[in-house]
Residue frames relative to the residue before (quaternion, step in Angstrom):
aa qw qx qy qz dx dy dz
X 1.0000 0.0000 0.0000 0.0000 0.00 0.00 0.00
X 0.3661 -0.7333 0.4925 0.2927 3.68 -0.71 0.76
X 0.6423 -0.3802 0.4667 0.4744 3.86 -0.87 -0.14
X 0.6010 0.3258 -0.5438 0.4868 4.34 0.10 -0.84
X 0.8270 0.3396 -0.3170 0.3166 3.83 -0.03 -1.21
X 0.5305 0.5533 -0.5023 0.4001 3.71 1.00 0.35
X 0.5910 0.6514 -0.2434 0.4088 3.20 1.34 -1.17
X 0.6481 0.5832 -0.2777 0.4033 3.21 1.15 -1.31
X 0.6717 0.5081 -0.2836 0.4586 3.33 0.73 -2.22
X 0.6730 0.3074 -0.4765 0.4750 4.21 0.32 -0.95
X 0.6343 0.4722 -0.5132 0.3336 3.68 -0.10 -0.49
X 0.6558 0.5317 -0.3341 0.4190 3.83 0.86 -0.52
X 0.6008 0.5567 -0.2448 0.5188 3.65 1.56 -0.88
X 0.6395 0.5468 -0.2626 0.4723 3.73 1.35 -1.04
X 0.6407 0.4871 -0.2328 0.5459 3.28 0.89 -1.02
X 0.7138 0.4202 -0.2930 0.4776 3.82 0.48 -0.72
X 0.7391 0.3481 -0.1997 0.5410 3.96 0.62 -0.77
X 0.3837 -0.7415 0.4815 0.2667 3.81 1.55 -0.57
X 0.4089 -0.6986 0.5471 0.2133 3.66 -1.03 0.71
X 0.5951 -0.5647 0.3445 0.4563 3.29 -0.51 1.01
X 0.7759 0.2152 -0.2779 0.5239 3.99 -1.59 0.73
X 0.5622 0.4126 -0.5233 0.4897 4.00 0.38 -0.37
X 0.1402 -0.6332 0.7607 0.0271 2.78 -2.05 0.58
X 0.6869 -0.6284 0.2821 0.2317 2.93 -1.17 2.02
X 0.4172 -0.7164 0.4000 0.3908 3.90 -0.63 0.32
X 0.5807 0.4283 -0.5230 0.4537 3.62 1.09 1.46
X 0.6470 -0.6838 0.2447 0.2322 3.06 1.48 0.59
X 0.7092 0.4061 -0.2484 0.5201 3.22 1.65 -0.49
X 0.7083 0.4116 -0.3367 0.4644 3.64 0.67 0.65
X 0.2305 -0.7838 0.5536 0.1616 3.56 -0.94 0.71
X 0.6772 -0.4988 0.3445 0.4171 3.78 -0.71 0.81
X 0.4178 -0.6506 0.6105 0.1716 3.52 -1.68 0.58
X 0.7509 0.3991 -0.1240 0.5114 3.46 0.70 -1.47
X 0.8110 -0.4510 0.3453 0.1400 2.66 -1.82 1.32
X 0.5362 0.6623 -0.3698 0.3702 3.51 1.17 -1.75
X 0.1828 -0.7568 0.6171 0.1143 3.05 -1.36 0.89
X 0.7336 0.1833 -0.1332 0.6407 3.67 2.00 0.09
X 0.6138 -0.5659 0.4333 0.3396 3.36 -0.91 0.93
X 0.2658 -0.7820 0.4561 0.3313 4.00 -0.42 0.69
X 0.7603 0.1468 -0.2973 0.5586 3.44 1.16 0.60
X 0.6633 -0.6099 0.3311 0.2800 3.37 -0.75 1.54
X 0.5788 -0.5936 0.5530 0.0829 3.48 -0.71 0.65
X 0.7871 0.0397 -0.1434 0.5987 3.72 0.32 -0.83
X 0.5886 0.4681 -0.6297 0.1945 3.69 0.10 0.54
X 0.8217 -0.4072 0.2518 0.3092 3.22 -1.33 0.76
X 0.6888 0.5518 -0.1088 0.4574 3.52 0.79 -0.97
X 0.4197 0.6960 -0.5269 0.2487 3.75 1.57 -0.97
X 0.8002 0.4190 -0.3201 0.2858 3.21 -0.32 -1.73
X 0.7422 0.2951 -0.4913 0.3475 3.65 0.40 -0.74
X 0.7382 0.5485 -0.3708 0.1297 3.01 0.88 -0.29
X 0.2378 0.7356 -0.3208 0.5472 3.10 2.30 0.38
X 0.6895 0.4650 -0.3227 0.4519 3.69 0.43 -1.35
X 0.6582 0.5533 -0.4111 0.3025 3.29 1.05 -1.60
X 0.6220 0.5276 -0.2779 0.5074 3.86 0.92 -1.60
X 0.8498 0.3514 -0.2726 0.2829 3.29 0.05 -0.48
X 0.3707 0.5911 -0.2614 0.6670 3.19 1.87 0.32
X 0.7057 0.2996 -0.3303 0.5506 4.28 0.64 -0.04
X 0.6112 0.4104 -0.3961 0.5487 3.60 1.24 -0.28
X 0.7088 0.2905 -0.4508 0.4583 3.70 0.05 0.13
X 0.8357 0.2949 -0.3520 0.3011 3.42 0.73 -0.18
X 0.3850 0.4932 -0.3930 0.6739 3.09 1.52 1.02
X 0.7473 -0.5702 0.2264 0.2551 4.00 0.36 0.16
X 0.5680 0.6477 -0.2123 0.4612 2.82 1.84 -0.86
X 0.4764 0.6059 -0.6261 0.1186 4.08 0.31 -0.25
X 0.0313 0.7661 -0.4475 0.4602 3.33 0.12 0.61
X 0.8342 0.3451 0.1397 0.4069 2.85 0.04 -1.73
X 0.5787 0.6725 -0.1775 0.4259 3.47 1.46 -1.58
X 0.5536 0.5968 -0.4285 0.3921 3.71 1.14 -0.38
X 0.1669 -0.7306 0.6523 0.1134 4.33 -0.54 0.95
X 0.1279 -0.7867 0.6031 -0.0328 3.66 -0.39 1.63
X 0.8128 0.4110 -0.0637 0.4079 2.96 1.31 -1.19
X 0.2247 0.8819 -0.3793 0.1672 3.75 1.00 0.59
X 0.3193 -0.7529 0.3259 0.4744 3.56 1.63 -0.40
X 0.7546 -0.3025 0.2544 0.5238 3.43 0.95 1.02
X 0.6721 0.3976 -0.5238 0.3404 3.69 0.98 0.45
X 0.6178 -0.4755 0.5634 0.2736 3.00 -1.98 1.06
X 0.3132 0.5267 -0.7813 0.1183 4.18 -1.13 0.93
X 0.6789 -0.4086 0.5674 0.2243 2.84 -2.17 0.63
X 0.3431 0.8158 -0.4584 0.0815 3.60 -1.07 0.11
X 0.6344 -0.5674 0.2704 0.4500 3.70 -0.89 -0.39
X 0.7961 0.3334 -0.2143 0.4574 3.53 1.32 -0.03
């Protein structure tokens, strides 16, 4: 696996479980994970695909599940969950 698609797949796991103090963008959950920052920035241009990209090796590796982004600070990306 190269470093973008690790980068990608933890950013897809951060978003889903939530960095610790964020609250999920329905407002009714509070983060699981330690993280204290998303490991891929939110407003840069590139998040979402690169969200799709991580969340695309967990379903095709078994894991979609997982693939659902709860935690995005309220951005709107396409994706698998």
């Amino acid at each position: 696996m190269f470093r973008r698609e690790a980068k990608s797949v933890e950013e897809v796991l951060i978003s889903h479980f939530g960095p610790d103090g964020e609250t999920s963008n329905s407002g009714n959950r509070q983060g699981q994970l330690q993280n204290l920052v998303h490991s891929i920035d939110t407003t840069r241009p590139d998040y979402c695909t690169r969200l799709l990209l991580g969340q695309t090796i967990l379903a095709l590796n078994a894991y979609r599940r997982y693939a659902s982004a709860l935690y995005t600070k309220k951005r709107r990306c396409p994706g698998l969950g």
